[in-house]
Short mmCIF file of the C-alpha atoms (twelve columns), coordinates in Angstrom:
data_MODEL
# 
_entry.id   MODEL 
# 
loop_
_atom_site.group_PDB 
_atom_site.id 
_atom_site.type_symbol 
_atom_site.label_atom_id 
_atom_site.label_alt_id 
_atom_site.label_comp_id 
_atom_site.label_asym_id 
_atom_site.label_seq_id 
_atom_site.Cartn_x 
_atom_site.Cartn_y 
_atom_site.Cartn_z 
_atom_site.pdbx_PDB_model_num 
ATOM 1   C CA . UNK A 1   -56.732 91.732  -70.743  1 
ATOM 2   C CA . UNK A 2   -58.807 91.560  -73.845  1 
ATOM 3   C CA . UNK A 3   -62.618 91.973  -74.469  1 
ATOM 4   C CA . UNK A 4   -63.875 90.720  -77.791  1 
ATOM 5   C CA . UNK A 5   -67.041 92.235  -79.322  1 
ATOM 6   C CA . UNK A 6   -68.225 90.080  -82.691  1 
ATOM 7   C CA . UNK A 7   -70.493 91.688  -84.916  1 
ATOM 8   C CA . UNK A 8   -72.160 88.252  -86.793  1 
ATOM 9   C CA . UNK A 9   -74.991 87.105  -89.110  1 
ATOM 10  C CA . UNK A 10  -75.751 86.095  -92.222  1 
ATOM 11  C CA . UNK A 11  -74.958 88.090  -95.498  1 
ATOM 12  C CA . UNK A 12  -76.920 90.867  -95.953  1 
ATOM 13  C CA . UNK A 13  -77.560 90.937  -92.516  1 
ATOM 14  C CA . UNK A 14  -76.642 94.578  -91.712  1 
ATOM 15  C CA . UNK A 15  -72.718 94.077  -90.011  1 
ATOM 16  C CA . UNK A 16  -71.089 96.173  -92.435  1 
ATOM 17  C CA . UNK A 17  -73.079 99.530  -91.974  1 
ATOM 18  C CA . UNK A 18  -73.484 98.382  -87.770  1 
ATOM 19  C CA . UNK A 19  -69.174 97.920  -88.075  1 
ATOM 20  C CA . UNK A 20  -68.925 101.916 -89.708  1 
ATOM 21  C CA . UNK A 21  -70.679 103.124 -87.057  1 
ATOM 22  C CA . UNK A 22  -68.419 101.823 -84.589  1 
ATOM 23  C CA . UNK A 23  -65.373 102.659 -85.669  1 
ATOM 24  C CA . UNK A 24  -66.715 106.182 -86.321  1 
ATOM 25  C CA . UNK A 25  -67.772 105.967 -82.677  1 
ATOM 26  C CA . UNK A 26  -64.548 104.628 -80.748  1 
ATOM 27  C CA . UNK A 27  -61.963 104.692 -83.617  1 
ATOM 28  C CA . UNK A 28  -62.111 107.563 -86.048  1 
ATOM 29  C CA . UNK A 29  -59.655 107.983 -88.081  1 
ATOM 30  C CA . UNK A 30  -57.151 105.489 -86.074  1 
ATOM 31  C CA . UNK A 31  -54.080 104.119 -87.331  1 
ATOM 32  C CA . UNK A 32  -53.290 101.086 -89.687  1 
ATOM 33  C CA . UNK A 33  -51.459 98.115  -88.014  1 
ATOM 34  C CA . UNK A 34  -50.756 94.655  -89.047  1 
ATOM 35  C CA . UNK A 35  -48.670 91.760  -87.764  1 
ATOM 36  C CA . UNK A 36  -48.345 89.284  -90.204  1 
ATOM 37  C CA . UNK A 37  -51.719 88.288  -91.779  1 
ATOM 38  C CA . UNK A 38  -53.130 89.774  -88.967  1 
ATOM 39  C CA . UNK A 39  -54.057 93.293  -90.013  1 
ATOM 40  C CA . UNK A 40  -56.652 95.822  -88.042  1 
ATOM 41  C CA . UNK A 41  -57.065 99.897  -87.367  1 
ATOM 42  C CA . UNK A 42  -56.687 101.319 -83.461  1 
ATOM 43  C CA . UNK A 43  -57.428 104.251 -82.693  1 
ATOM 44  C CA . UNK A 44  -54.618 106.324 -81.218  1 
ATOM 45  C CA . UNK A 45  -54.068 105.336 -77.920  1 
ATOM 46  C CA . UNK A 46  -54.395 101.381 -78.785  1 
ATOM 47  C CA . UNK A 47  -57.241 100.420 -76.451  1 
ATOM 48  C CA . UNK A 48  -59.615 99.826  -79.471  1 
ATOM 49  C CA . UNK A 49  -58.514 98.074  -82.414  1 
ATOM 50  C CA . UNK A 50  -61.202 97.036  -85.413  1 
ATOM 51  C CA . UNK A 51  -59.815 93.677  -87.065  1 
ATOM 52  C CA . UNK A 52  -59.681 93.939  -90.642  1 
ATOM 53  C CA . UNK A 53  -59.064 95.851  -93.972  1 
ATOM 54  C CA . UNK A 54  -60.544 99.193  -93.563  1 
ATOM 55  C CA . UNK A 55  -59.859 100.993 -97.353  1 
ATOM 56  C CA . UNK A 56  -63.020 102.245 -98.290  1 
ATOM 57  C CA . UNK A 57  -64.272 99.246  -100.121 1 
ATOM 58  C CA . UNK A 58  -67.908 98.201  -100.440 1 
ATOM 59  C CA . UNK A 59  -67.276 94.956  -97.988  1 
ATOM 60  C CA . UNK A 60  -64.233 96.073  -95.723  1 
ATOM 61  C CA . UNK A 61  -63.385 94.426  -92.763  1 
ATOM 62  C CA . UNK A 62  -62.072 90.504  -91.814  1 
ATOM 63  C CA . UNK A 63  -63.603 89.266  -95.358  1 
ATOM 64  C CA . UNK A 64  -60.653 91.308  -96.900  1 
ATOM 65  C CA . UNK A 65  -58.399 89.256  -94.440  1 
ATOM 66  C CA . UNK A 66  -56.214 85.895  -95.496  1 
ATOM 67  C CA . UNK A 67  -57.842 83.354  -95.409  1 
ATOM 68  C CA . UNK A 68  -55.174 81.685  -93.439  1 
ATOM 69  C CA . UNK A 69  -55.147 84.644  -91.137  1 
ATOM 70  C CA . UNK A 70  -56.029 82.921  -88.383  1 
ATOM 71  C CA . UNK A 71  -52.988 81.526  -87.575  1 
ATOM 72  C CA . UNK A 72  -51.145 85.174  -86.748  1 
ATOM 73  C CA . UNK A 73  -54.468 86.291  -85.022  1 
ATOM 74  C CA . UNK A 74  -54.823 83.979  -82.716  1 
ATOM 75  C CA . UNK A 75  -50.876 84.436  -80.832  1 
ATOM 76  C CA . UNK A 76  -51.793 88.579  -81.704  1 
ATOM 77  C CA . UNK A 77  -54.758 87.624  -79.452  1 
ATOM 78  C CA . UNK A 78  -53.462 85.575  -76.618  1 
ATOM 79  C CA . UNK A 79  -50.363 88.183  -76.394  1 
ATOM 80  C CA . UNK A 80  -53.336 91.387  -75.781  1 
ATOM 81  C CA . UNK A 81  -55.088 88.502  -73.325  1 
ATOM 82  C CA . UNK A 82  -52.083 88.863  -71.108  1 
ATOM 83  C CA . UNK A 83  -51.737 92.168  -71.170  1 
ATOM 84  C CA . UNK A 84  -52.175 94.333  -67.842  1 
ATOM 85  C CA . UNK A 85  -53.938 96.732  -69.490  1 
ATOM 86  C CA . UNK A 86  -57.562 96.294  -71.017  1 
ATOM 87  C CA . UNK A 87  -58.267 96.378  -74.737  1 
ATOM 88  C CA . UNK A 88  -61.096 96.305  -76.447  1 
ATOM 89  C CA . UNK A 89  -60.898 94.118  -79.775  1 
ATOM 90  C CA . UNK A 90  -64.239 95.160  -81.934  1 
ATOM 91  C CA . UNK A 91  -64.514 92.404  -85.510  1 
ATOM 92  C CA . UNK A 92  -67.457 91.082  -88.031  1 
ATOM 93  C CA . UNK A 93  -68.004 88.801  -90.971  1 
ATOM 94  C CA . UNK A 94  -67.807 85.065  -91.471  1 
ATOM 95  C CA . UNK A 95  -63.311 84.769  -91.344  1 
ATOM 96  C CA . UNK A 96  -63.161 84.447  -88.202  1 
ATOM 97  C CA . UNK A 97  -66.395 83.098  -87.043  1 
ATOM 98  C CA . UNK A 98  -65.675 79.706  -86.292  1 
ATOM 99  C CA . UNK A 99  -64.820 77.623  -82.656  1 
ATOM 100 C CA . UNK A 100 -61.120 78.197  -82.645  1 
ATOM 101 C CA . UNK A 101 -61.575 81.708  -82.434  1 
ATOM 102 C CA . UNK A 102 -64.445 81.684  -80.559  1 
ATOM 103 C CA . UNK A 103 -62.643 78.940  -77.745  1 
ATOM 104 C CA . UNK A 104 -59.432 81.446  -77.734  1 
ATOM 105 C CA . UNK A 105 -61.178 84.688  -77.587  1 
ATOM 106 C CA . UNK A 106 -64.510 83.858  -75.617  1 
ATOM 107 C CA . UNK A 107 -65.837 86.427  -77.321  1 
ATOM 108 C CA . UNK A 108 -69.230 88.320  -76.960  1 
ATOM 109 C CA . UNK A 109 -70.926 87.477  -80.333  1 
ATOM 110 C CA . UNK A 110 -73.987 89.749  -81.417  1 
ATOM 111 C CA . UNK A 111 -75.799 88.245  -84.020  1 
ATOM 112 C CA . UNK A 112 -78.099 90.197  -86.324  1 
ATOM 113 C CA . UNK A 113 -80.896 88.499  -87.575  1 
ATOM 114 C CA . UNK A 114 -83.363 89.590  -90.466  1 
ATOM 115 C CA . UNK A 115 -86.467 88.630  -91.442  1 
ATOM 116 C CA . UNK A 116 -86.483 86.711  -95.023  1 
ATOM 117 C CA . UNK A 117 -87.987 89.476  -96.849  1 
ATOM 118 C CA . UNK A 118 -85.553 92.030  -95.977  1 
ATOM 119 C CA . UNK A 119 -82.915 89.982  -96.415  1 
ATOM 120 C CA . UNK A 120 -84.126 88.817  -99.942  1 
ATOM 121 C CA . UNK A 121 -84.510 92.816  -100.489 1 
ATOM 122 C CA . UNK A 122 -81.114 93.611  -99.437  1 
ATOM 123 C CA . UNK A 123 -79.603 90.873  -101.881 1 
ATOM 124 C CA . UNK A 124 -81.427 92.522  -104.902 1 
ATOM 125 C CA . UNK A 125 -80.085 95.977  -103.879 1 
ATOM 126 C CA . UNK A 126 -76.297 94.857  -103.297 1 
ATOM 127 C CA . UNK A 127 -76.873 92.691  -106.397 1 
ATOM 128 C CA . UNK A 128 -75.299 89.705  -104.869 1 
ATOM 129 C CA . UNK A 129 -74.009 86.645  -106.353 1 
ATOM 130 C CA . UNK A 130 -73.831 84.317  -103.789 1 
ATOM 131 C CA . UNK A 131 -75.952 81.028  -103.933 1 
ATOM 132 C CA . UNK A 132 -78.890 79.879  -102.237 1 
ATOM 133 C CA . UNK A 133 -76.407 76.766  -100.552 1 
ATOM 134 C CA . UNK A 134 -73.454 78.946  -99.448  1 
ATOM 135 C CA . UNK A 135 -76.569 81.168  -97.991  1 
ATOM 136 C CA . UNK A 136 -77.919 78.594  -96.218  1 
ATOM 137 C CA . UNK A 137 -74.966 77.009  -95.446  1 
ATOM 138 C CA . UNK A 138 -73.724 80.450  -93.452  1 
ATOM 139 C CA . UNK A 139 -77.256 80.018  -91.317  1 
ATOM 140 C CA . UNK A 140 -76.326 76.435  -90.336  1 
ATOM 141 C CA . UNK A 141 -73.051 77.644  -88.987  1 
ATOM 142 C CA . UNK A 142 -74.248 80.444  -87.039  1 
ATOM 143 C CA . UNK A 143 -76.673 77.986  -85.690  1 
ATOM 144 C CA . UNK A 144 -74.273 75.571  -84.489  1 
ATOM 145 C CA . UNK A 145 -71.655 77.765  -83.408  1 
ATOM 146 C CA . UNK A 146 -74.663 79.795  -80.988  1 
ATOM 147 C CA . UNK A 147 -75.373 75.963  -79.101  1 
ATOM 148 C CA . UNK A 148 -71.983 76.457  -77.733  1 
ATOM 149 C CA . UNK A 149 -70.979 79.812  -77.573  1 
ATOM 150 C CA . UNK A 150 -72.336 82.974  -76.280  1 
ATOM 151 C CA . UNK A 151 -74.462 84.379  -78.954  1 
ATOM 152 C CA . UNK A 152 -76.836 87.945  -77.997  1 
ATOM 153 C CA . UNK A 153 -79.250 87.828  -80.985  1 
ATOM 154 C CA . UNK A 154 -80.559 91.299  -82.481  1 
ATOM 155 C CA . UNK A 155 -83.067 91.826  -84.690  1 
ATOM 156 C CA . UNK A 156 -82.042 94.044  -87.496  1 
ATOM 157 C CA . UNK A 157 -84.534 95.179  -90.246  1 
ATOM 158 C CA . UNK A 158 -84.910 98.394  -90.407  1 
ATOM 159 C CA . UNK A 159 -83.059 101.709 -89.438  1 
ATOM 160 C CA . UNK A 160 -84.548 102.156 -86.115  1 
ATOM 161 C CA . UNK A 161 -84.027 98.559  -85.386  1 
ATOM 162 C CA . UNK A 162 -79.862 99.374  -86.730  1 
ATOM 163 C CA . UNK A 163 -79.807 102.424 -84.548  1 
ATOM 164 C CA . UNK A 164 -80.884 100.797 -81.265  1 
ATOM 165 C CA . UNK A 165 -78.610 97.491  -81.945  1 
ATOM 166 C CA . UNK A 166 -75.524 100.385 -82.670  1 
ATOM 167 C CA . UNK A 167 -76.461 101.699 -79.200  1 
ATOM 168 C CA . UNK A 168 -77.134 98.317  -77.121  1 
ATOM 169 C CA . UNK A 169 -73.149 97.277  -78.580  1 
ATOM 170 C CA . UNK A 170 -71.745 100.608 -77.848  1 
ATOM 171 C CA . UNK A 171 -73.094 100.428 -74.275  1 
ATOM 172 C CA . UNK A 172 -71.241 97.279  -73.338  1 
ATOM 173 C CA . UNK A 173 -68.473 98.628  -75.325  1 
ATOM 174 C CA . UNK A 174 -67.955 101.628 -72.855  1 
ATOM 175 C CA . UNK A 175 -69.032 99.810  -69.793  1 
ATOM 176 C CA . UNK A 176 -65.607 97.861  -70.483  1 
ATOM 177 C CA . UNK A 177 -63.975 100.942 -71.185  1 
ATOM 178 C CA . UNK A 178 -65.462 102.450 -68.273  1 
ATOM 179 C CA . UNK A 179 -64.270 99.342  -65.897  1 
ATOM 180 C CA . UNK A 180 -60.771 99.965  -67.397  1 
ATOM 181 C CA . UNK A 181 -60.684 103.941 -67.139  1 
ATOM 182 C CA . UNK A 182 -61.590 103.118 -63.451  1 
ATOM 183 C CA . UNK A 183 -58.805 100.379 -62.840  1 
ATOM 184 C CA . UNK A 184 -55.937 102.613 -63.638  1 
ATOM 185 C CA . UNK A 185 -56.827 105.642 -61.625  1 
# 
């Protein structure tokens, strides 16, 4: 059994620093692990696994991924899916945020969303160099994708704002950890 927690939004949007917290929360240190393309860090005892490159960098997570990574995540997924025991599968960024993972994982996707200011403000700071169509073009997606799928939208402009959304995803996080500490007694 497998629950799926997405961290989404735009760049700039605050998944990065919202995806550290996390894994400091329910991961730690963990362990490396990779199968295929497919590479992510679990922490010890393998019920929570953080998809993605996790090296230090500036940007780490599924961006640092294949781009063709897809195709050993998904079989990596369905195999936890029938699993007796529950995991908990914790990813962000744009890789994997399309509807063939979405379909396959029915995952719970929590969007951040920014106000244009801030979001113009965090661009200057990180310096980026990504265009106003690819920009726009990841706010279309999102857009599309949330008609379909189950999107939970959360605000995200300043640090009080980044605290609370870190404690309304760790919540459901342990409530399914909670369920599954509860089914194997």
């Amino acid at each position: 059994m497998l629950d799926v927690f997405f961290i989404s939004g735009v760049p700039a949007s605050g998944k990065t620093t919202i995806m550290k917290a996390l894994r400091e929360r329910f991961i730690g240190e963990g362990r490396e692990a990779r199968l295929g393309r497919a590479r992510w860090i679990e922490r010890p005892d393998g019920r929570v696994k953080m998809l993605g490159v996790f090296d230090g960098s500036a940007f780490e997570g599924t961006d640092r991924l294949s781009m063709t990574c897809i195709e050993d995540v998904i079989p990596w997924v369905r195999d936890l899916q029938d699993q007796i025991e529950r995991y908990i599968l914790l990813l962000e960024g744009d890789r994997l945020m399309n509807e063939r993972f979405l379909k396959t994982t029915r995952a719970w996707v929590f969007c951040l969303t920014v106000q244009p200011q801030t979001l113009a403000d965090r661009h200057k700071r990180r310096r980026d160099t990504q265009g106003e169509a690819f920009l726009r073009s990841r706010e279309t997606k999102l857009r599309n994708l949330s008609a379909t799928y189950r999107f939970t939208f959360l605000q995200n402009d300043t640090p009080q704002e980044m605290k609370d959304n870190i404690e309304i995803i760790s919540y459901h996080i342990n409530r399914k950890l909670n369920a599954t500490i509860e089914r194997t007694l």
